[in-house]
N, C-alpha and C positions, 0 to 999 in steps of 0.2 A: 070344925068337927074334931072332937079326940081321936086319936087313933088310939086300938085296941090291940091286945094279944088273942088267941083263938078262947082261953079260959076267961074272957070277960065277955063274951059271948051269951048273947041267950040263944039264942040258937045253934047246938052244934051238930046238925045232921049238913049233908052233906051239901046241900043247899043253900043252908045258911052260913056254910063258911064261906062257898065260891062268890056267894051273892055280895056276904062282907066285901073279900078279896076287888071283885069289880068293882065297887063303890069306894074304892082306898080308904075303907076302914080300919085296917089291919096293919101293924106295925110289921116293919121289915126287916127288923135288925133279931129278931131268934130263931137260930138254926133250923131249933122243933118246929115252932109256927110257921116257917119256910117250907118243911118239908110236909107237913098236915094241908099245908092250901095247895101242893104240887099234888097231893096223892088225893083231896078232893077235887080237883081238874079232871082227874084218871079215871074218877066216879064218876064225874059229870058226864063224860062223854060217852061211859058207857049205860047211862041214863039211872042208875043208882041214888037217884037225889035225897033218899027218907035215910040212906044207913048216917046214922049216930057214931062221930066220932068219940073213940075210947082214950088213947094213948098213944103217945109217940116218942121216938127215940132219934136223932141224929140222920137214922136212914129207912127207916120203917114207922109205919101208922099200924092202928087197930082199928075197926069200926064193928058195927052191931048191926044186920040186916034184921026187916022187919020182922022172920020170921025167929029171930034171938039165936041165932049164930053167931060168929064172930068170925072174921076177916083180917087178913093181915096183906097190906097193900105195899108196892115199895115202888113211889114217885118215879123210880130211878130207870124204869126198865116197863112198867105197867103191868108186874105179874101182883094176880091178886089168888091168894089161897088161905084155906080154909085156916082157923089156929087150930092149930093140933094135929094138921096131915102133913 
């Protein structure tokens, strides 16, 4: 099996990364991609499985809820708020 990075993904809601992640699809050596499958965990458990990741940085993710919102999640602590509040 190749392993992948989160952008060679077809699926990137939030299901489709953790689901990656379980099946050790997913490379382990990028920061970003570390912290997108840490703050897709944070979704999962809070039953979130459809939002669409957007972007991520070192310490923060973006995602897109079904109703076209957007969310900013931080792996690190599990607060998830809105962008822009």
């Amino acid at each position: 099996m190749t392993v992948k990075r989160i952008d060679d993904l077809e699926d990137h809601t939030v299901q489709g990364i953790w689901e990656a992640h379980l099946n050790g699809e997913l490379a382990k050596v990028d920061v970003v991609d570390q912290v997108t499958v840490r703050a897709a965990g944070v979704l999962a458990k809070k039953g979130y499985w459809m939002w669409l990741f957007q972007a991520a940085t070192e310490e923060l993710t973006s995602w897109q809820d079904l109703h076209g919102y957007y969310w900013v999640v931080d792996p690190n602590n599990g607060y998830i708020w809105e962008w822009g509040t």
